[in-house]
N, C-alpha and C positions, 0 to 999 in steps of 0.2 A: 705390295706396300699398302697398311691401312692410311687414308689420308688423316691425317691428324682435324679433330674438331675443334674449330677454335670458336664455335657457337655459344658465347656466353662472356666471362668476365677471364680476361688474358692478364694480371697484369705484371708489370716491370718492375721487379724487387729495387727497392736500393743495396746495396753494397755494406754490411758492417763491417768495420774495420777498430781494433783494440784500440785502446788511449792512445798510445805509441805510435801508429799509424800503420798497422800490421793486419790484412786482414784476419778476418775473427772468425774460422768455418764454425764453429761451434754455435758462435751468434746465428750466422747463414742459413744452417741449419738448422735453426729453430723459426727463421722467418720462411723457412721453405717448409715446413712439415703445415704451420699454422695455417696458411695459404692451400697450401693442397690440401686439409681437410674439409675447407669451405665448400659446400655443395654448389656448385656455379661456378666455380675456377675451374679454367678448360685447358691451359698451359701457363708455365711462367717464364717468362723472358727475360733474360739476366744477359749482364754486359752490354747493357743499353747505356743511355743518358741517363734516368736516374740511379742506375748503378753505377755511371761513375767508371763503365766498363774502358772508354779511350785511357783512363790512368792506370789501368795493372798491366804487370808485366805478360807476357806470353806463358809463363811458369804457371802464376796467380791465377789466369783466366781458365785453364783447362783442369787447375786442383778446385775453384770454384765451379765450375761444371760436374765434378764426379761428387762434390760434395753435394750439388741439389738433387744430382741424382738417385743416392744413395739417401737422401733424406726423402725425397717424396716417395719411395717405395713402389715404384709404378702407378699411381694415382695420376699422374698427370705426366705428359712432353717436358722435356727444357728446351726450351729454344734460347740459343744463341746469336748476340747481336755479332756480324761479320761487318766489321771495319775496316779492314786492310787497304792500303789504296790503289798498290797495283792491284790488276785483274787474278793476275797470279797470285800474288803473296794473300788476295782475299782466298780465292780458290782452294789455296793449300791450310789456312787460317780453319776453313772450314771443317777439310778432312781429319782433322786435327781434335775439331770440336766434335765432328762425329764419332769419334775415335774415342773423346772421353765420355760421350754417352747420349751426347745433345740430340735431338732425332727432326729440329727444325732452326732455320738462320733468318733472324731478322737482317735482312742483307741492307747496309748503309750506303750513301751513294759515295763516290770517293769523294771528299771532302774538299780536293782541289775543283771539284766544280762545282764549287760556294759560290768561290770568289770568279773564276772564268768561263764555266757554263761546259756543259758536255759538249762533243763529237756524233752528231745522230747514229743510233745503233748503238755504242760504248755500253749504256746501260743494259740492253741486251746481252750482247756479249757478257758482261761482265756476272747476271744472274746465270748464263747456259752455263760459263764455265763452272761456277760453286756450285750449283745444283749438281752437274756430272762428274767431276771432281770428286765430290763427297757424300755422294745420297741424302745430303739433309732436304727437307721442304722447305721452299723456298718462300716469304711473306715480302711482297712487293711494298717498299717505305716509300711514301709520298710528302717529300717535305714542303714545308710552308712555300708558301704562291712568291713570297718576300725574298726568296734564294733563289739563285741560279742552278741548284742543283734540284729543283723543282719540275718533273718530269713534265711534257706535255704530252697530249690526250693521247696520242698515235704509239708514242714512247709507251703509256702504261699500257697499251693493248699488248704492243710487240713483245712487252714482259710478259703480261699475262700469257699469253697464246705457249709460254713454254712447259711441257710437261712439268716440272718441278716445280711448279709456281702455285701453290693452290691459295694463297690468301692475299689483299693488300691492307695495308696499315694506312689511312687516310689521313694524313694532317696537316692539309692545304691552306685552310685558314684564311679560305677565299670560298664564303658561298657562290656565290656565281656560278664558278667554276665548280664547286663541290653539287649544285643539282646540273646541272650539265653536265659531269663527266660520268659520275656514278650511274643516274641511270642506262649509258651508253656499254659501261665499264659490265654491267650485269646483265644488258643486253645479249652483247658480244659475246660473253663468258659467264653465262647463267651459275657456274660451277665454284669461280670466284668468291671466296667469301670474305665480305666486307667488313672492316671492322674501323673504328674512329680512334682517333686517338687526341682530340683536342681536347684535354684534358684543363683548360681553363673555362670553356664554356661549351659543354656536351649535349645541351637540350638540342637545339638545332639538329644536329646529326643523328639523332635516337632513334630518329625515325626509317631509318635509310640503311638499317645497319645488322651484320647479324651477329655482332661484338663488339667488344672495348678490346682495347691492347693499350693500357696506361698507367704512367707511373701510381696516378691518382688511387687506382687498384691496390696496390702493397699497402695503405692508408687505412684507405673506408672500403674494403669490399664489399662488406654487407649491403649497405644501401644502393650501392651501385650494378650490382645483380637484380637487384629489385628496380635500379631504372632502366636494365636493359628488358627485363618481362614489360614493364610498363608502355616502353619503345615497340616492340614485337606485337604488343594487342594495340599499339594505337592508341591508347590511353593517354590524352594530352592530359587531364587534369592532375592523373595521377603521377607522371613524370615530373608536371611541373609544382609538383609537391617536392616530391624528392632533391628535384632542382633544388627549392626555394629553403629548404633543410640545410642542405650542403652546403651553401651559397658561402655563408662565414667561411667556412672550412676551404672555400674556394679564392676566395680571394686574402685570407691567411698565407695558402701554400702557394699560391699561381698568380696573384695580379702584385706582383712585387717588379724591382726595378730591371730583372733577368729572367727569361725561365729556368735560367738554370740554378739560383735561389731554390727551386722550389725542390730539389734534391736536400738541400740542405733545410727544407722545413719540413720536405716528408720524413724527415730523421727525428726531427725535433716531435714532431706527432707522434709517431712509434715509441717515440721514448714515453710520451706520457700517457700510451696507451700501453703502456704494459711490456712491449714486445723487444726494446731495445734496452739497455742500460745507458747509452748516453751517445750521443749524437757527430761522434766525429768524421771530417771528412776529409779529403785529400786535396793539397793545393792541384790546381789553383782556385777551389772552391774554399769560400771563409765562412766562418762563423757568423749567425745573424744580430747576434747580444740578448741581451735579457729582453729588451720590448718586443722583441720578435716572436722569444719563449712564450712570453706570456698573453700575446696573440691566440696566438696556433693555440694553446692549451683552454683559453676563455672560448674561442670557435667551435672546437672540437665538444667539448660541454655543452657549448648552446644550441649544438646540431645533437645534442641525446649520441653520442659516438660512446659508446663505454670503454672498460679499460678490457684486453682481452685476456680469457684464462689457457692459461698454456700447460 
């Protein structure tokens, strides 16, 4: 098995779906062809958060899998987000997704320990089984420091240490803890490849990192391949250019009153950059209004983002 590279720019399509509320593969697969032709996109990750992936049905999610597939033409991985909440029903969710084509699992933590916190080892567990289960590669999710489902240090090594595990997705949102653990994390598991996913404020972690895995990605890839080279040589001036570029664009999509708003702005960006026809999404995600439109659209200009040719 080639280990999949996820060295560069990963990121998490949103989800189109017709006026009607139906997804739109046709749409799909035009944000998946535009995306994989980008020189620096290393995989795309669908069925996450900003796809919206916990609202389709099980039918939805695996015809959305064969359609990125068959749009990216072997250029790039699909990785699929696994959410299921038993051990099992994720396990078998995966084999499922390997089966329609997916070749890596952004594995989520079960969601009931949000709110009550995991069982030591569970987390464990629950990666050995969908990794063997289903041959996908496995991307260890590190959710905010603010959750209970927020692994601690011992937890992400015990994940790491499993054959099927080659990457983690960082979005701790606790520096502290993010240069404390990570260098420990690469110590441990030199092989580990790291990659950030704080896609509200990325400068901090540039440094540290040997990818993005973010929704912010399906948006602005361009500049943001250019601030993970920037990241990679060290280049603080130049990163915190591209930072201060972006910045509008960043707080348009992501300093809003939810992060999960920011699905429903990176629709609304797409749409005025060429890529979508129009911005719908699925409860219980809502619309933002016009002032919101015209936000994102004034940002996205004052950051020089053009419109894309497809």
């Amino acid at each position: 098995m080639v280990e999949i590279d996820f060295r560069g720019l990963n990121p998490a399509p949103i989800t189109a779906f017709t006026r009607d509320g139906k997804i739109d593969y046709e749409a799909n697969a035009r944000v998946a062809r535009w995306l994989s032709s980008i020189d620096g996109v290393k995989s795309l990750v669908i069925l996450g958060h900003a796809g919206e992936g916990t609202f389709l049905t099980d039918d939805e999610k695996l015809e959305l899998i064969r359609t990125y597939v068959d749009a990216v033409e072997g250029k790039v991985p699909v990785v699929a987000g696994i959410t299921g909440e038993g051990t099992m029903l994720a396990a078998q969710e995966a084999k499922r997704a390997y089966d329609a084509g997916a070749r890596g699992a952004l594995v989520y933590p079960n969601h009931g320990w949000l709110r009550f916190g995991f069982q030591k080892g569970a987390p464990r567990d629950r990666y050995k089984a969908i990794s063997e289960e289903s041959g996908l590669q496995c991307i260890l999710f590190q959710y905010p420091d603010v959750t209970k489902a927020c692994y601690d240090l011992q937890t992400q090594l015990d994940i790491a240490s499993l054959p099927g595990v080659v990457a983690t997705k960082n979005g701790v949102r606790n520096m502290r803890r993010w240069y404390t653990e990570i260098p420990i994390l690469k110590s441990e598991h030199p092989d580990l490849q790291i990659m950030s996913c704080h896609d509200e404020w990325l400068l901090p972690t540039m440094f540290d990192v040997d990818g993005l895995l973010v929704g912010y990605g399906s948006l602005t890839p361009e500049p943001l391949i250019d601030l993970i080279a920037a990241g990679k040589m060290r280049d603080y001036p130049a990163a915190r250019a591209i930072h201060d570029r972006l910045l509008p664009v960043t707080k348009a999509v992501y300093h809003r009153g939810s992060h999960m708003e920011g699905t429903v702005a990176l629709k609304l960006g797409l749409v005025h950059r060429g890529v979508l026809d129009h911005a719908t999404v699925r409860p219980p995600l809502i619309d933002l209004g016009d002032a919101a439109v015209k936000e994102i659209q004034d940002a996205l200009d004052a950051a020089g983002i053009e419109k894309v040719r497809l």
